[in-house]
C-alpha positions as CSV (number, residue, x, y, z in Angstrom):
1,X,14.5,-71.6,10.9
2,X,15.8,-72.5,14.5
3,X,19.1,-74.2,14.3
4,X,17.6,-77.5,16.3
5,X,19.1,-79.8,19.2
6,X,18.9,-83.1,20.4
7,X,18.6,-84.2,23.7
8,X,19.7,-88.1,24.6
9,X,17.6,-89.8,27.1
10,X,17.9,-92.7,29.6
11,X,14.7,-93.8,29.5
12,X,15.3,-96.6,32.4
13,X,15.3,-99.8,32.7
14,X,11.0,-100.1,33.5
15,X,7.9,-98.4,34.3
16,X,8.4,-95.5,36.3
17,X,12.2,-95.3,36.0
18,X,12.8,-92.4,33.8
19,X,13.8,-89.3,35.3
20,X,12.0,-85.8,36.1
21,X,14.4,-83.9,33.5
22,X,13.1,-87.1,31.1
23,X,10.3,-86.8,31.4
24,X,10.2,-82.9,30.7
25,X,12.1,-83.7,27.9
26,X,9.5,-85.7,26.6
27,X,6.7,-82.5,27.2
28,X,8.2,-80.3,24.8
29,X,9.6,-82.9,22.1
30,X,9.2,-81.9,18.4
31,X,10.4,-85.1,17.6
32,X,11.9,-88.4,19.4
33,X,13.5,-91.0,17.9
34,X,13.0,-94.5,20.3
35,X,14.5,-97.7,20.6
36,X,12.4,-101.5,21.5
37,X,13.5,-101.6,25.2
38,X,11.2,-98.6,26.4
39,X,8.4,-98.1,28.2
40,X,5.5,-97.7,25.3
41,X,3.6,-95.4,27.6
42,X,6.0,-92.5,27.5
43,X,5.8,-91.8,24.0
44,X,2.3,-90.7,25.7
45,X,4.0,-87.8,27.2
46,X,5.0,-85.9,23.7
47,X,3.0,-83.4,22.4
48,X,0.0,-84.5,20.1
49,X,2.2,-83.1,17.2
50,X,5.3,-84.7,18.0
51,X,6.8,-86.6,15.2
52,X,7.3,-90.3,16.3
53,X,10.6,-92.2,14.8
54,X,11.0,-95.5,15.7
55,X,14.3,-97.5,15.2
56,X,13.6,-101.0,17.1
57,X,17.8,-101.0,18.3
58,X,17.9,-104.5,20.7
59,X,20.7,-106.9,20.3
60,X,20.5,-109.3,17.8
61,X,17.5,-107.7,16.1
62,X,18.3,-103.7,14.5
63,X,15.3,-102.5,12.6
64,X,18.3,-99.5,11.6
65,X,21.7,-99.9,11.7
66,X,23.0,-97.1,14.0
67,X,25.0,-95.2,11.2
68,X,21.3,-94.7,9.9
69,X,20.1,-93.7,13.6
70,X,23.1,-91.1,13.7
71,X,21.9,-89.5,10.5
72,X,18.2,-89.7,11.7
73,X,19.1,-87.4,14.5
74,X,20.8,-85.2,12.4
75,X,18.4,-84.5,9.5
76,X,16.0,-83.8,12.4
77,X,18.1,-81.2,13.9
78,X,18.8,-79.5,10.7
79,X,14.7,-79.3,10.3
80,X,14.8,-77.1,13.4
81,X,13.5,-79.9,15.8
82,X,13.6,-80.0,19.4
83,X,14.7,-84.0,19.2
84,X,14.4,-86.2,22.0
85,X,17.2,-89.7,21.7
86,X,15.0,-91.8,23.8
87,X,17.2,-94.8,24.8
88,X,16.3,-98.0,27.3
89,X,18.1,-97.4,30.5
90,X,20.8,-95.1,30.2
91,X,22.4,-93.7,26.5
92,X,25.9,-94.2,27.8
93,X,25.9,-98.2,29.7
94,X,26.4,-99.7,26.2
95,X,23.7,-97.8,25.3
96,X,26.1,-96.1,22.1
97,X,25.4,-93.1,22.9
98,X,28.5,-91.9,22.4
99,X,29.1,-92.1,18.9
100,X,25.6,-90.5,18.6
101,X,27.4,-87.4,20.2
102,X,30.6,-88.0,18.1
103,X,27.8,-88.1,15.2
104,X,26.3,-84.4,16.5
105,X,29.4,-82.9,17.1
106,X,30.7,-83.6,13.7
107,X,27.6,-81.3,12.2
108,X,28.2,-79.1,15.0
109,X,24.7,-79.8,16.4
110,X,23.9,-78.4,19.6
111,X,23.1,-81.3,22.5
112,X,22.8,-82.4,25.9
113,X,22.3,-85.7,27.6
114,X,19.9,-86.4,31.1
115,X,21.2,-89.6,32.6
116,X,18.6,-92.7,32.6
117,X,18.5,-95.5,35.4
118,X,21.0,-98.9,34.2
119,X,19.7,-101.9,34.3
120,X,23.0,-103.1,35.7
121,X,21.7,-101.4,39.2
122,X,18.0,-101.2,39.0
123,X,17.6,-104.9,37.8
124,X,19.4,-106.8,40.3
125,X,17.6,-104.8,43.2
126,X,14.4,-105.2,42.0
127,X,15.1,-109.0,42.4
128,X,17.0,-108.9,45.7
129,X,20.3,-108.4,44.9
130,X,22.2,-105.5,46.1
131,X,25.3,-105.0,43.5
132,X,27.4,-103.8,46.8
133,X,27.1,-104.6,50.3
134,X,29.4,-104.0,53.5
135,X,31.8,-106.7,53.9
136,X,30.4,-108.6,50.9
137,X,31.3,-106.6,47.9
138,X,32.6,-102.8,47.6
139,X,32.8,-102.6,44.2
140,X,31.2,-103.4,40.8
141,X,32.2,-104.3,37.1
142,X,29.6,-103.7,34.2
143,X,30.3,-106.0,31.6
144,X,29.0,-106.6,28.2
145,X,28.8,-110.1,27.2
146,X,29.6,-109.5,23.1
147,X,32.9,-108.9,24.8
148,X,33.4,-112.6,24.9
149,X,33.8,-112.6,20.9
150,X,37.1,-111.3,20.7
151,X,40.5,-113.0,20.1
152,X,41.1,-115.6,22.2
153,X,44.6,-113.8,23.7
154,X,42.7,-110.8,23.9
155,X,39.8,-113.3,25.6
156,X,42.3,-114.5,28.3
157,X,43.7,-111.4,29.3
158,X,40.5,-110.3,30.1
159,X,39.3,-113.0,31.9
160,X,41.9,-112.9,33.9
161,X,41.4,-109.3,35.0
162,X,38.2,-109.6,35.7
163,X,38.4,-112.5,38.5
164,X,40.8,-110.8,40.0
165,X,39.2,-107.4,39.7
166,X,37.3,-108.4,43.3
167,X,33.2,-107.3,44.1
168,X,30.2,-108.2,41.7
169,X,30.5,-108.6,38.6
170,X,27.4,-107.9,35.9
171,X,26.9,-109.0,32.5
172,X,24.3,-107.1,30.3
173,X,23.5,-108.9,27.4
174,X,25.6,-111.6,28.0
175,X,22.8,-114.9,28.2
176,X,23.9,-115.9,25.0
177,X,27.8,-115.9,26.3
178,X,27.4,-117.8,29.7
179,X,29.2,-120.4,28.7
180,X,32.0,-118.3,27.9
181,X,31.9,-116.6,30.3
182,X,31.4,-119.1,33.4
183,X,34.6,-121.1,31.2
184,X,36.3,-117.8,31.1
185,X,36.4,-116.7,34.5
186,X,36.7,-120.5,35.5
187,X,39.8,-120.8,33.4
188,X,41.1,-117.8,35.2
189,X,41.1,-119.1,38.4
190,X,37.2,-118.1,39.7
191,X,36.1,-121.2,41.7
192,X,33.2,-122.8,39.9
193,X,30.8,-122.4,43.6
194,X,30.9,-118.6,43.3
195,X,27.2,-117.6,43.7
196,X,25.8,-116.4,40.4
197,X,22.7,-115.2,39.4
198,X,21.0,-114.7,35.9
199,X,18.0,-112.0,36.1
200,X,15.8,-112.6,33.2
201,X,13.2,-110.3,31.6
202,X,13.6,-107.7,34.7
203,X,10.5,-105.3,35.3
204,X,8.9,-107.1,33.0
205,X,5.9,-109.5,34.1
206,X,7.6,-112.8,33.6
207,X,10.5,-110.8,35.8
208,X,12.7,-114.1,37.0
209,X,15.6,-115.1,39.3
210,X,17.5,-118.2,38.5
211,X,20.3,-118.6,41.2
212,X,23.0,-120.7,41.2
213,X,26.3,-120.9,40.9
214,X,29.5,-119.8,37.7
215,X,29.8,-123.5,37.4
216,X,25.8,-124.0,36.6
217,X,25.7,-120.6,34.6
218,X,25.4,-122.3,31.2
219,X,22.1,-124.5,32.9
220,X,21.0,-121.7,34.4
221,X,20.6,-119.5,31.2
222,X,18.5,-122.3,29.6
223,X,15.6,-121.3,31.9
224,X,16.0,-117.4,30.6
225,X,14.8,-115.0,28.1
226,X,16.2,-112.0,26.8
227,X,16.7,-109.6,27.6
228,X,18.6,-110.7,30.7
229,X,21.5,-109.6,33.6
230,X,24.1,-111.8,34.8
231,X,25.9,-111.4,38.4
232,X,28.4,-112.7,39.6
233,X,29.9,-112.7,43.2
234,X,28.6,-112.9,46.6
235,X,26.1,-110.9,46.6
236,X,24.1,-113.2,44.2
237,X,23.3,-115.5,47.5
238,X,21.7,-112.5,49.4
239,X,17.8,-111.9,49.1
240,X,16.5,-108.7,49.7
241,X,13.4,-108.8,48.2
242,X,10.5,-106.1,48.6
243,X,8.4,-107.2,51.1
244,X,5.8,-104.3,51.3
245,X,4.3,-104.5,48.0
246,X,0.3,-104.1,46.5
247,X,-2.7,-106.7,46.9
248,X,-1.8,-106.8,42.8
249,X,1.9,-106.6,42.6
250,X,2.2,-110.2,40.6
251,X,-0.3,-109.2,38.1
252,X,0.1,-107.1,35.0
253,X,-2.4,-105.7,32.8
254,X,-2.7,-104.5,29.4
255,X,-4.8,-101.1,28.8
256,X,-6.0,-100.2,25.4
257,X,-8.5,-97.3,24.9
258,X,-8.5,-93.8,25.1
259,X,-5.7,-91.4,26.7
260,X,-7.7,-90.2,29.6
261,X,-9.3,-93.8,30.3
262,X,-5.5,-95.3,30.3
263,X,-4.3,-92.7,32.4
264,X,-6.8,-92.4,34.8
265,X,-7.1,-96.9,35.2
266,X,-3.0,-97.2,35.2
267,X,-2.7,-95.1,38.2
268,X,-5.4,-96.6,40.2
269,X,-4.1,-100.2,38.8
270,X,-0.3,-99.1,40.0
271,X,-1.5,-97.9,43.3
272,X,-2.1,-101.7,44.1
273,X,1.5,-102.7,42.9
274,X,-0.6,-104.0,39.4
275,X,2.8,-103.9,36.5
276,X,0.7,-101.7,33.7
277,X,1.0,-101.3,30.6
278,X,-1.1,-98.7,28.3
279,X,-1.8,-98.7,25.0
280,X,-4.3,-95.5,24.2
281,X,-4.4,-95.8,20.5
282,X,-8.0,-94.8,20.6
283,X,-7.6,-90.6,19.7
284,X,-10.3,-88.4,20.2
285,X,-11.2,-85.9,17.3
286,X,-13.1,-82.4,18.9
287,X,-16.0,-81.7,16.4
288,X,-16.7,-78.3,18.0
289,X,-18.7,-76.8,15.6
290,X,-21.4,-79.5,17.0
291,X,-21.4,-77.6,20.1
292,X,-24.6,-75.6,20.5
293,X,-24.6,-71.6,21.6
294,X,-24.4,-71.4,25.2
295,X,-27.9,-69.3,24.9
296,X,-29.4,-72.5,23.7
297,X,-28.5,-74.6,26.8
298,X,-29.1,-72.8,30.0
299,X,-31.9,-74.2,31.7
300,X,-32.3,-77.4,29.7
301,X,-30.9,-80.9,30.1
302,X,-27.6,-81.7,29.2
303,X,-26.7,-85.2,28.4
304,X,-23.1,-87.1,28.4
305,X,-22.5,-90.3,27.6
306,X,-19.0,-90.6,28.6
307,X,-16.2,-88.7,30.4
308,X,-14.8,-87.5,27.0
309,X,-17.8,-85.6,26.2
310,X,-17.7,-83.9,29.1
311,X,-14.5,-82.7,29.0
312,X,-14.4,-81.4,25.1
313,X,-17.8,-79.7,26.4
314,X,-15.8,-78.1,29.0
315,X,-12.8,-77.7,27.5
316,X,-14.8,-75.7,24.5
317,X,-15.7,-73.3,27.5
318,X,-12.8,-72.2,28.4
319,X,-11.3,-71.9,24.8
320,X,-14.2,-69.7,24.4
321,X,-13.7,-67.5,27.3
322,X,-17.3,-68.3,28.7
323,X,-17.7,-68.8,32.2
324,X,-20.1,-71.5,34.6
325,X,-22.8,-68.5,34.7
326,X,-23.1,-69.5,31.0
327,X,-25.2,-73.0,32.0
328,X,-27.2,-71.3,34.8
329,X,-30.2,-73.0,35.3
330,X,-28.9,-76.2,33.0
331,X,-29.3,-79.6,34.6
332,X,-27.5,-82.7,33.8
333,X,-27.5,-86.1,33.1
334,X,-25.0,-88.9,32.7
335,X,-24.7,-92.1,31.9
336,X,-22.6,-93.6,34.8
337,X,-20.5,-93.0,38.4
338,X,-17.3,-92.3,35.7
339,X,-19.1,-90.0,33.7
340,X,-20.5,-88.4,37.1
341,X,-16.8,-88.0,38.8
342,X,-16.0,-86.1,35.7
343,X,-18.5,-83.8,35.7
344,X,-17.9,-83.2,39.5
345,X,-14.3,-82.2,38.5
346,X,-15.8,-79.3,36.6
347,X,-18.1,-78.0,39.8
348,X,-21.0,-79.9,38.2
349,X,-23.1,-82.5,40.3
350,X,-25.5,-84.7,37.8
351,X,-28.9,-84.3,38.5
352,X,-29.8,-88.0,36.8
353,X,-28.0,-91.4,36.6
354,X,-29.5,-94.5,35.7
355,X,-28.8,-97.3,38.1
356,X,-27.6,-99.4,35.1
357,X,-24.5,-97.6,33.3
358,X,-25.8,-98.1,29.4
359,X,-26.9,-95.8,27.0
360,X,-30.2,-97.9,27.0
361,X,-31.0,-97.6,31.0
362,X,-30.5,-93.7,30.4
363,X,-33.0,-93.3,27.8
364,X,-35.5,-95.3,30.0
365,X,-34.9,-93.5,33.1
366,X,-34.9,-89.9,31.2
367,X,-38.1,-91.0,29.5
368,X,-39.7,-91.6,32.5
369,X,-38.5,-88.8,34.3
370,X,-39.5,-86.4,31.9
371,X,-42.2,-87.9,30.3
372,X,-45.3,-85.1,29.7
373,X,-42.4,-82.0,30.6
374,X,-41.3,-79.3,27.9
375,X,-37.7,-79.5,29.3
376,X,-35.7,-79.9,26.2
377,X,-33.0,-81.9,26.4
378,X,-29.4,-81.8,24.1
379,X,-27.3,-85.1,23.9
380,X,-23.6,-84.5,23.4
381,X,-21.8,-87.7,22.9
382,X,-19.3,-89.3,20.4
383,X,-20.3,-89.2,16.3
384,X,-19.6,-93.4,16.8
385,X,-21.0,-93.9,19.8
386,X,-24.2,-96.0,20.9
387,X,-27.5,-94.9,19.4
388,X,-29.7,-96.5,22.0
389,X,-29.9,-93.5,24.4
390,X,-31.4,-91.9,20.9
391,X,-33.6,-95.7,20.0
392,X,-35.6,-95.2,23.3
393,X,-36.3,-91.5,23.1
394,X,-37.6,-91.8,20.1
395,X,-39.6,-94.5,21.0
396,X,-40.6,-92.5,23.9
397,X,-41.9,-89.6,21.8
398,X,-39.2,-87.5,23.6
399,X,-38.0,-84.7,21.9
400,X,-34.3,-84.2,22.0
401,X,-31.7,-82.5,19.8
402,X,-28.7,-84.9,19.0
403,X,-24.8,-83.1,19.5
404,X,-22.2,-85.3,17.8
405,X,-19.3,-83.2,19.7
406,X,-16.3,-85.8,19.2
407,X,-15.7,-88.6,17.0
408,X,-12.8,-91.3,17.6
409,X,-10.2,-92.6,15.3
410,X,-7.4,-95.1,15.7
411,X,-4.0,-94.4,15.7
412,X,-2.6,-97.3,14.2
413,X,1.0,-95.9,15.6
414,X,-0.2,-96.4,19.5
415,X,-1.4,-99.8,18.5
416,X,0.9,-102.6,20.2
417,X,4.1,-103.1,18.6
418,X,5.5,-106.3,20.5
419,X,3.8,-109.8,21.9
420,X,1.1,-109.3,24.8
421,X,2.0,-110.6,27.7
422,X,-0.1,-110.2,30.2
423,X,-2.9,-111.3,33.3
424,X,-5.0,-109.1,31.7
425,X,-6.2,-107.2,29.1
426,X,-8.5,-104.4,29.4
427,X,-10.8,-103.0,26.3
428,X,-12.5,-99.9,27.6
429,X,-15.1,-99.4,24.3
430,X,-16.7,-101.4,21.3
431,X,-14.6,-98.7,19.0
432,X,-11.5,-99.7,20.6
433,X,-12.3,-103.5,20.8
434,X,-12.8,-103.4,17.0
435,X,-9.8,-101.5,16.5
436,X,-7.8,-103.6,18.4
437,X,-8.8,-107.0,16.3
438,X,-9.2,-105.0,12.5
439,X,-6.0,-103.2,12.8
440,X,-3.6,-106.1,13.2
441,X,-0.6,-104.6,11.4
442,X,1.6,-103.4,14.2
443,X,1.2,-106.9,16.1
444,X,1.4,-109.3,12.6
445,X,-0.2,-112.5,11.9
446,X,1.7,-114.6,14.2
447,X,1.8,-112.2,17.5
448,X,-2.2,-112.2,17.1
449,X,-2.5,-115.5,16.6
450,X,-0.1,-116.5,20.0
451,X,-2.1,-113.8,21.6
452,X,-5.8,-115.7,21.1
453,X,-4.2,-119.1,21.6
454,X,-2.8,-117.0,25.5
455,X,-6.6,-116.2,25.6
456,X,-7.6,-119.8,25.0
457,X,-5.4,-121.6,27.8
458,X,-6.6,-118.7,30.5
459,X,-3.1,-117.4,30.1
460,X,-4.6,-113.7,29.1
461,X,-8.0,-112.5,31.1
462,X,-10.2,-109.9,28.7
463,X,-11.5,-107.4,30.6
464,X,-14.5,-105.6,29.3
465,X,-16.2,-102.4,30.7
466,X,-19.3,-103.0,29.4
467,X,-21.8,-105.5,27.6
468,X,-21.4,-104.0,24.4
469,X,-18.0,-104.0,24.4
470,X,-18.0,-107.5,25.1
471,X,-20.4,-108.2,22.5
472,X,-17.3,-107.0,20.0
473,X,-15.3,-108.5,21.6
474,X,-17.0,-112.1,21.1
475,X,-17.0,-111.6,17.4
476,X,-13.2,-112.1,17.4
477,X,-12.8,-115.1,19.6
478,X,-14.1,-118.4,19.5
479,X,-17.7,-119.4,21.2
480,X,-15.5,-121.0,24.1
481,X,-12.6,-118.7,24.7
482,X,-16.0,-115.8,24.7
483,X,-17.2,-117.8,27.7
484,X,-14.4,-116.7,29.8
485,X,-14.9,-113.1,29.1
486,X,-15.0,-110.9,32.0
487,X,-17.4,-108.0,32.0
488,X,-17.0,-105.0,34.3
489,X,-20.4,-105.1,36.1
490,X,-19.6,-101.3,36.8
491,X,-18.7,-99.3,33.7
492,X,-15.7,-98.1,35.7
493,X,-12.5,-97.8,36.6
494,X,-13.5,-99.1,39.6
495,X,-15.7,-102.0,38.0
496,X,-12.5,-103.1,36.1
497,X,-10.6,-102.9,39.7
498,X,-12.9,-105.3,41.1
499,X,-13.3,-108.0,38.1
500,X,-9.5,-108.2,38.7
501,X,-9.6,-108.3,42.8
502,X,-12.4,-110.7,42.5
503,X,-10.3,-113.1,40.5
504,X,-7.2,-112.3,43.1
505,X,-9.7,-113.3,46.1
C-alpha cells in the first residue's frame, strides 16, 4: 500500500473563501476529516467515494478531543489515504494545527498545509471595518480571548502589553471574555471611549455589527452570538461597507435536493448576492441496465421527466463509446424549460413540452399529439418518480415502454447537521421533501421542532418547485403554516428565482 499524506486546509471563514489549492485538495480527497465552522457545501467537492470524518471541534462544544483528532489523521494515513484536515478559516490562527503537524511528524507522516482565509481579516471587512488604515492604525494584534483565563500576574502583564502594543486589536473567541477583557485593557491604562466593535455570527445570515465603545464591551456582547470577533481601536468607528451588492444580498436560502439541482440554483441564487447554503443529500443511483439498445430508439420518442434523466441517458453514451448518430431520426420530449435546457446542453432541441411542467400535462399533450400514430414512444425517468405521465397513457390507450434508468436514495450524511436558519428554504422533489421530514436524525428532535415553529411565525419561507412537492410537504406542517407555502409556478430554477423576487418586490 501507498505510504499516505495529509494535507491541512483553511477552509475560510464563509462561502466562497476557501482557496483554489483548497479546493483542489478537496477534488482528489480519499478522505477528510472536518470541523463545525465550515462551509457544508464543500464536502460536495470530494469524490463520491471519499470517506467523510466528522469531528464537530468549536469552542466550548468538542464532539472529539483533539488528541483523538491527531490519531484520526494518523490511522488514515497509515491506510494509504490521501487525507484532507479541513479546518474553519485557517489551520494555524488558533486553528491547532500545529500540534496536528507535531502529531504527523512524530509517525513520520508525510504533509503539507494550503493556508485558509482568518476570520480575524475577512470578518471585520465584510462588516466595514478595515483591521489597518493610513494614519489610523498600521498594525494588528490577533488575540484569543481563552487567554484571559490565566494567572492573574500573568493576566496583567499581558494587558498591559497589549494597550500599549498600538493599532487594532482583534479577539477571536473572546465574547464570553469581554468583560475581561474591556477591565483588562481598562486597568492597563486603555481609555474606556476607545471605539470597539463586536462582529457576531460573520458571513453568516444573522451577520451583525454592534459598535460601541471598550467601556460598553460587556453590554455590547449581550446582543451577540457565537461565534463572534472583537476589535478594538480606531478603526472600529470607520464604515466601509459594500455598497455594490445583489437585488438579494440580505436574503439567504436553504437548498436541499439533488447535486446538480443545488449546484445549478446556488449559483444563479449567488449571482444576486442571495447567502446560499446547499444541502444535496438527495443521491442519484444509475440503473443502466434499464437503458434500452441504441437500435431500439432511433426514430422513436424519447421521454425525460427530469434533468437527471437526461443526463444518466447521456452520460451512458459516452461510457459506451456511441456517438449522437446513434439517435438519428429519435425525437424528444420533456417535461419542462429545465428539463429542455438540459437536453440542449447535449446538442438536443425537444420536439414537445407541455405548457404546464407536470408529469400529468405531458401525458395529455403526448396523447394528443400522437393519438392514432405508430410512433413508439420509451419513458426514461426515475424508478420513484411520478406515475402520472404513465396514468394518462394508459388511459389514453397509448402504447409506451416504461425505462426506470435511475432511482434516488438519501444520504442521511448530507442531511443538515446544525439549526436552519434561513429566509428560505427550497425543496426541489416530493423524494426529497419526505426525506427531509422522515430522516430527522442529523437535525434531532429539538432543531426540527425550532425549525417548524421558524416556519410558523414566517421566520422560514418553504419554497416548492412543484404541486406535488408541496403536497408532501403539507403532510408535515400544520393546515395553517401549509397556507403559507410557496409554490414555484415554473418548475425551475428560474420559477424558484421569481417566488423569491416576488416576495423581495
Amino acid at each position: 500500500m501507498n505510504q499516505g499524506k495529509v494535507i491541512l486546509v483553511g477552509a475560510g471563514c464563509g462561502p466562497d473563501l476557501i482557496t483554489a489549492a483548497g479546493l483542489r485538495e478537496l477534488e482528489k480527497a480519499e478522505s477528510v476529516v472536518y470541523d463545525d465552522l465550515i462551509d457544508q457545501g464543500l464536502l460536495e467537492y470530494t469524490p463520491e467515494d471519499c470517506h467523510r470524518i466528522y469531528v464537530g471541534k468549536r469552542s466550548g462544544r468538542h464532539s472529539k478531543a483533539q488528541e483523538e483528532i491527531n490519531q484520526i489523521l494518523i490511522e488514515e494515513a497509515k491506510k494509504g489515504y490521501r487525507v484532507v484536515r479541513l479546518k474553519g478559516g485557517d489551520s494555524f490562527v488558533f486553528g491547532r494545527g500545529g500540534e496536528e503537524i507535531l502529531a504527523l511528524q512524530k509517525e513520520g507522516i508525510p504533509y503539507r498545509m494550503i493556508p485558509g482565509v482568518t476570520s480575524s481579516v475577512a470578518v471585520p471587512e465584510s462588516l466595514g471595518i478595515p483591521v489597518t488604515h493610513r494614519k489610523v492604525a498600521r498594525s494588528f494584534s490577533v488575540i484569543t480571548g481563552h487567554t484571559a483565563d490565566s494567572n492573574p500576574q500573568e493576566e496583567r502583564e499581558r494587558w498591559d502589553a497589549l494597550a500599549k502594543v498600538g493599532g487594532t486589536l482583534v479577539f477571536l473567541m473572546g465574547l464570553h471574555s469581554a468583560k475581561k477583557i474591556s477591565d483588562g485593557l481598562m486597568a492597563a491604562g486603555m481609555p474606556g471611549d476607545r471605539p470597539a466593535s463586536i462582529l457576531s455570527r460573520g458571513y453568516a445570515v444573522d451577520a451583525k455589527r454592534i459598535d460601541g465603545d471598550l467601556a460598553s464591551l460587556e453590554k455590547m456582547a449581550e446582543e451577540a452570538s457565537t461565534p463572534s470577533v472583537i476589535v478594538v481601536g480606531d478603526v472600529a468607528a470607520l464604515h466601509m461597507e459594500a455598497t455594490d451588492q445583489g437585488e438579494l444580498s440580505n436574503q439567504s436560502v436553504t437548498l436541499t435536493g439533488s447535486d446538480f439541482f443545488t449546484k445549478r440554483l446556488a449559483l444563479a441564487l449567488e449571482k444576486e448576492g442571495a447567502y446560499v447554503r446547499s444541502y444535496p443529500y438527495v443521491k442519484l443511483i444509475a440503473d443502466k441496465d434499464a437503458i434500452p439498445e441504441m437500435d431500439e430508439l432511433s426514430n422513436h420518442w424519447l421521454v425525460f421527466t427530469s434533468s437527471n434523466g437526461v443526463r444518466i441517458f447521456f452520460e451512458y453514451l459516452k461510457e459506451k463509446k456511441l456517438d449522437l448518430r446513434c439517435l438519428f431520426g429519435a425525437k424528444f420530449a420533456c417535461i419542462g424549460a429545465g428539463t429542455e435546457k438540459t437536453l440542449a446542453e447535449y446538442g438536443f432541441y425537444a420536439d414537445l413540452i407541455p405548457e404546464d411542467y407536470t408529469a400529468k400535462a405531458l401525458g395529455e399533450k403526448l396523447s394528443r399529439d400522437l393519438q392514432g400514430s405508430n410512433e413508439k414512444i420509451h419513458i426514461l425517468r426515475a424508478a420513484n418518480g411520478s406515475i402520472e405521465l404513465n396514468a394518462v397513457l394508459d388511459q389514453a390507450g397509448i402504447q409506451y415502454q416504461d425505462h426506470k434508468i435511475y432511482h434516488t436514495v438519501i444520504a442521511t450524511d448530507r442531511l443538515p447537521q446544525e439549526e436552519i436558519h434561513t429566509n428560505y428554504l427550497v425543496f426541489a422533489s416530493k423524494y426529497g421533501a419526505k426525506g427531509f421530514f422522515e430522516q430527522r436524525d442529523p437535525l434531532g428532535i429539538e432543531r426540527i421542532q425550532d425549525l417548524y415553529k421558524r416556519i410558523h411565525t414566517g421566520e422560514v419561507r418553504v419554497i416548492c418547485i412543484g404541486e406535488i412537492t408541496g403536497e408532501e410537504v403539507k403532510k408535515h406542517l400544520s393546515d395553517e403554516d401549509s397556507e403559507k407555502l410557496l409554490i414555484a409556478k415554473k418548475h425551475t430554477v428560474e420559477g424558484i428565482l421569481e417566488q423569491i423576487r416576488g416576495r423581495e418586490e
